[in-house]
C-alpha positions in Angstrom: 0.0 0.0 0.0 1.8 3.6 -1.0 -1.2 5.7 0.2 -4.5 5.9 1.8 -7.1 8.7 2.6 -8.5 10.0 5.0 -5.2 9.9 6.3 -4.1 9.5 10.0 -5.0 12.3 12.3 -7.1 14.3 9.5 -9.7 16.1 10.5 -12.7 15.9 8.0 -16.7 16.8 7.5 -19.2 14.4 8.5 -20.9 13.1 5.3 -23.3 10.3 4.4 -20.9 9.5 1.4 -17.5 9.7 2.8 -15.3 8.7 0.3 -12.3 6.0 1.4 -8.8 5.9 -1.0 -6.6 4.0 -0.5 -3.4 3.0 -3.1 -2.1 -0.2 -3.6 1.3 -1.1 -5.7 1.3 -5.0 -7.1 3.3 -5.8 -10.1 3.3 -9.0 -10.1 -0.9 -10.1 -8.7 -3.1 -7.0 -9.7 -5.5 -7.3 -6.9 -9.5 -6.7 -8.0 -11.0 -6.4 -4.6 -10.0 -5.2 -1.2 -12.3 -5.6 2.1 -13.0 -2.2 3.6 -13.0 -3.0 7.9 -14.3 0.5 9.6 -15.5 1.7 12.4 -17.5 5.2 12.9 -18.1 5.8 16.8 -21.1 7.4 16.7 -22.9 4.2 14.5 -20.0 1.3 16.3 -19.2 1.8 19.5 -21.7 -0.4 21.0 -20.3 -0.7 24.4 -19.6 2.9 24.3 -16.0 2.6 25.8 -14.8 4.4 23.0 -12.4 2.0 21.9 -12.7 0.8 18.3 -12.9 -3.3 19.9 -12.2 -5.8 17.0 -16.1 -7.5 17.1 -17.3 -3.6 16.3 -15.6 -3.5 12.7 -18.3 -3.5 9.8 -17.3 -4.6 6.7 -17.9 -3.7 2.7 -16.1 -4.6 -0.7 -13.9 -2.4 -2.9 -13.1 -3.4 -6.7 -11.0 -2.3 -9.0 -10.3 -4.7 -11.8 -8.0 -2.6 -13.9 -4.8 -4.1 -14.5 -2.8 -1.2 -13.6 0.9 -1.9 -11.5 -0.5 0.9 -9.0 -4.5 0.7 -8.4 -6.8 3.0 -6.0 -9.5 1.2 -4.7 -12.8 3.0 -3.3 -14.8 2.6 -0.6 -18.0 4.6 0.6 -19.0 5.3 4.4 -21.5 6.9 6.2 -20.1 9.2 9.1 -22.7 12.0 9.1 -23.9 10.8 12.4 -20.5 11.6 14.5 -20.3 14.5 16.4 -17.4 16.6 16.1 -14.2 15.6 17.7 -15.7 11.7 17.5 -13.5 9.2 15.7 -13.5 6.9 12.7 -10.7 4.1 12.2 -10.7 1.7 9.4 -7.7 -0.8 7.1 -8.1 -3.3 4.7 -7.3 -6.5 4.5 -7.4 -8.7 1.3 -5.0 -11.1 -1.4 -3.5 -11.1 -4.5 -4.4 -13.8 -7.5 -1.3 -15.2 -6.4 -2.2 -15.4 -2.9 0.5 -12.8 -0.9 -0.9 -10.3 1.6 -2.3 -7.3 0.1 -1.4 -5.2 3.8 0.8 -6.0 6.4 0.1 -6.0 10.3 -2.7 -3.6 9.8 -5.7 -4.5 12.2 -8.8 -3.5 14.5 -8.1 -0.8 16.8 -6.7 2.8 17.0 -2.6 1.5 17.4 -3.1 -1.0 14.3 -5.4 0.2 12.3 -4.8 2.0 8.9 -5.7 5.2 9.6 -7.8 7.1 12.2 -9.6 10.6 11.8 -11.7 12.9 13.2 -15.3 14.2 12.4 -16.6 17.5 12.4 -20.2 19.0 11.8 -19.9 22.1 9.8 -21.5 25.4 11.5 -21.3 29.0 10.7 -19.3 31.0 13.2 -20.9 33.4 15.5 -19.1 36.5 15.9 -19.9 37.6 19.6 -17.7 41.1 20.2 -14.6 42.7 19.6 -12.4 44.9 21.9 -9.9 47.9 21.3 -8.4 48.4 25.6 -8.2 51.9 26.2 -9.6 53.2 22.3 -12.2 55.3 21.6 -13.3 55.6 18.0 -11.0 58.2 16.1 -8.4 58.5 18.4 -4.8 58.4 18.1 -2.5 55.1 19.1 1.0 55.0 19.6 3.6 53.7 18.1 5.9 51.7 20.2 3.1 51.4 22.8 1.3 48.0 23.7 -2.1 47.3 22.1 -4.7 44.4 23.0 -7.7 43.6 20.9 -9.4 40.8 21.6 -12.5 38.7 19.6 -15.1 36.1 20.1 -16.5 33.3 18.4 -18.9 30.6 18.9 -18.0 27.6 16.8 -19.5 24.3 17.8 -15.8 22.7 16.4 -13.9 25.1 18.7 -11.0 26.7 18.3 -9.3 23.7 15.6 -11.8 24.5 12.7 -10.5 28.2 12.3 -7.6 27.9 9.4 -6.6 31.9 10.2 -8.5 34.4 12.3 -6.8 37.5 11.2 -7.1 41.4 12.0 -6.6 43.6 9.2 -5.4 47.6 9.6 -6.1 49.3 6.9 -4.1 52.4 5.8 -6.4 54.0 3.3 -4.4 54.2 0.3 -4.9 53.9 -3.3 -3.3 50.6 -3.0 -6.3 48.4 -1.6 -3.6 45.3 -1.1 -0.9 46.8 -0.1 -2.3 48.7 2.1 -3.8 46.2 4.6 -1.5 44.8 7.5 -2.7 41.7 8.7 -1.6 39.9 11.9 -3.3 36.3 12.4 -3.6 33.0 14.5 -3.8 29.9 13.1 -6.4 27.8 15.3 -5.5 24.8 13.4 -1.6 24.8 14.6 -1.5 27.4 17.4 0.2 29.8 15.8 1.1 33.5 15.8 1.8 35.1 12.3 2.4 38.7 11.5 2.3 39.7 8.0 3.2 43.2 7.9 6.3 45.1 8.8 4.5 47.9 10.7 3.1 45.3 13.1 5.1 43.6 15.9 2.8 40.2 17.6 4.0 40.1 21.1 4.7 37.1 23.0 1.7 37.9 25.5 -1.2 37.0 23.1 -3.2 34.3 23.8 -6.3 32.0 22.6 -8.5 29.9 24.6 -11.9 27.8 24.4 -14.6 28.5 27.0 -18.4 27.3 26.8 -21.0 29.7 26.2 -24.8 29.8 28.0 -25.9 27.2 25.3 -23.3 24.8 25.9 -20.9 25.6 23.1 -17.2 26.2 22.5 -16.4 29.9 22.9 -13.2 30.7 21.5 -11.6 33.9 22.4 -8.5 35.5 20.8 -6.0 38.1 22.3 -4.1 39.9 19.9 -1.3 42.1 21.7 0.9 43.7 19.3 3.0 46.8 18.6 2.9 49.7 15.7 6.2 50.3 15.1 7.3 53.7 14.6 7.8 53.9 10.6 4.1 53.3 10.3 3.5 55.2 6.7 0.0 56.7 7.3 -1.1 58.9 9.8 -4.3 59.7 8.6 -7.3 57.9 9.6 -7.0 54.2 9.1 -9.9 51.6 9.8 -10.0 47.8 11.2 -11.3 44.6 10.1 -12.2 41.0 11.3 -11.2 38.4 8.7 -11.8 34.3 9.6 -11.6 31.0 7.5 -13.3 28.3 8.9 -12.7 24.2 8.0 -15.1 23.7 5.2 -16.3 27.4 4.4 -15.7 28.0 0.4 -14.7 31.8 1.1 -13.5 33.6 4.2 -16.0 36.0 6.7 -14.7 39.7 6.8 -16.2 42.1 9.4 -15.5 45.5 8.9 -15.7 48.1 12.3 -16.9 51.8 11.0 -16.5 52.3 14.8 -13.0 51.6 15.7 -10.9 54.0 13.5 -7.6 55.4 14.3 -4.6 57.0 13.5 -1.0 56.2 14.4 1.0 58.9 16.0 4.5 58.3 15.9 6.6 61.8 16.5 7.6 62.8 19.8 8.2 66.2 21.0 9.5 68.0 24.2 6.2 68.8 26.6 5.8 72.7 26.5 4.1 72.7 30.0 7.0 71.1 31.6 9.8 72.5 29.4 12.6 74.5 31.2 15.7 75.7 30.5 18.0 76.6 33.0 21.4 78.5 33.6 23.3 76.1 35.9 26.8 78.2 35.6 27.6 80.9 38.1 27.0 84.3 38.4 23.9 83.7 36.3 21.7 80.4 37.6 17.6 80.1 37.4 15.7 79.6 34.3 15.6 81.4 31.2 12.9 82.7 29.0 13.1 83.1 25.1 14.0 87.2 25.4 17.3 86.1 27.7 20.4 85.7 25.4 22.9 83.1 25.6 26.7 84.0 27.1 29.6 82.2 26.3 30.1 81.3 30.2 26.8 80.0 30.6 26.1 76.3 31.1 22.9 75.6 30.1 20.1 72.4 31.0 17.0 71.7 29.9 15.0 69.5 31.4 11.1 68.4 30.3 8.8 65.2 29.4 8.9 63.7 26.2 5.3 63.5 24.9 3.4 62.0 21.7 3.1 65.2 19.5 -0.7 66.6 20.2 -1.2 64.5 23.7 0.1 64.2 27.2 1.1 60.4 26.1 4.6 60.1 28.0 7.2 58.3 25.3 8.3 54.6 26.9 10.8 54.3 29.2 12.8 52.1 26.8 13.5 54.4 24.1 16.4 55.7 22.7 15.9 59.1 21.4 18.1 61.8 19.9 17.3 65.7 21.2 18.9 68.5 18.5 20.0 71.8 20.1 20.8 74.8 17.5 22.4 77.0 19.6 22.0 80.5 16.8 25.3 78.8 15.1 24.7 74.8 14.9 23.2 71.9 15.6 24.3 69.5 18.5 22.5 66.4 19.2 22.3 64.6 22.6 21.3 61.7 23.3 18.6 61.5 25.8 17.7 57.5 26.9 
């Protein structure tokens, strides 16, 4: 045998025709039938120990009476009745013409058998919220400056039947692709994926599965992420929800009309707490614009560094250079 499908550990749609491949090489027999052995918990499991058990195996035919050196036989099962996360495990057993053993050690139960997978029943999402913390609609974020949003879905599947759940910032700009960031999770493979390079995914964010009132998985995604500071656009950009779901021909896209923003990313010296200072004697105490500058003096300025147009202190962990034009040229210090 060189292949077989569903394969082991799938994860596949109920259906009342689920198809069964499976491959077999022969150059020398060419096999024309096969015997299908499955088991579909929700149909088999007649002690309900939920363990495929060897007497639980129902069996059917498959044919193929080409003469081909590699041949895929066929089988058809009925599943539809398994809930999701429930279990089907099947092999085949069967001869050549010649008499050799179509499979090898292949046998009843989930540590012999061919292949096991898992069912799921197909739903539509439910899209339950999302949250911006600490955004009101319109206003300015900033860059360098943690950011949380987090969503909620009801999916009877849970959280394994999303393929991306994505978030989408959009700059505006006559460029329709290039201009949406995305950063996404990957319920499927738990993982983390940013696709932009204005958007740094930090380590904190987080998924989990609760149960809603009506018994249901809940799935709920934290996104916590960065802008970084050579966002391109700082006019007023807009947000969108964008899932794929196991099944679903086309994603689901939300669009928010109430969660726009822009990104402010220049810093400039606080002008209610900027001083400047002669520190050098005989002249000490603060100076005003109309004061000139002597060649003795020593001079400090002290002051927060804000987000231009807020009170928004810069973080603690920056770097930043400060230029001083003292009326003849420019120095810059290094302020961290």
């Amino acid at each position: 045998m060189s292949d077989a499908w569903p394969a082991d550990g799938d994860y596949e749609a109920s259906s009342v025709d689920k198809q069964i491949a499976v491959t077999i090489e022969d150059a020398v027999g060419h096999p024309e039938a096969l015997t299908l052995n499955y088991w579909v918990e929700a149909d088999h499991d007649t002690n309900r120990n939920g363990e495929a058990d060897a007497d639980e195996y129902v069996t059917q035919m498959m044919v193929n009476s080409t003469e081909a050196e590699e041949k895929v036989f066929f089988g058809h099962i009925d599943d539809s009745r398994n809930p999701n996360m429930a279990r089907v495990s099947y092999f085949v057993s069967g001869h050549d013409p010649a008499g050799n053993v179509i499979i090898g050690d292949d046998g009843p139960g989930f540590a012999y058998d061919l292949a096991t997978y898992l069912t799921r029943q197909d739903m539509a999402s439910v899209f339950t919220g999302l949250a911006w913390d600490d955004h009101a609609d319109g206003a300015d974020v900033f860059s360098g400056t943690d950011q949380s949003i987090s969503i909620g879905l009801v999916d009877a599947n849970g959280i394994i039947d999303f393929e991306y759940i994505s978030l989408i910032f959009d700059f505006e700009g006559p460029d329709p692709e290039r201009d949406q960031q995305r950063i996404s999770y990957n319920g499927r493979t738990d993982v983390w994926t940013s696709e932009s390079e204005y958007l740094m995914l930090l380590s904190s964010s987080s998924a989990d599965v609760t149960t809603n009132d009506t018994g249901l998985p809940w799935v709920h995604v934290n996104f916590d992420f960065q802008f970084s500071w050579d966002w391109p656009d700082e006019d007023i950009s807009d947000l969108a929800l964008e899932f794929k779901e196991l099944g679903a021909s086309t994603p689901t896209r939300i669009e928010f009309i109430e969660h726009t923003f822009s990104v402010e990313n220049d810093l400039v010296l606080d002008a209610g707490t900027y001083v400047v200072e002669d520190v050098a004697e005989p002249r000490t105490g603060p100076l005003d614009d109309a004061t000139p500058v002597r060649p003795d003096d020593r001079l400090r300025w002290s002051g927060r560094i804000v987000y231009e147009g807020s009170s928004v202190p810069a973080p603690n962990d920056l770097g930043i250079t400060v230029e001083v034009f003292d009326g003849v040229q420019y120095l810059s210090l290094i302020h961290i």
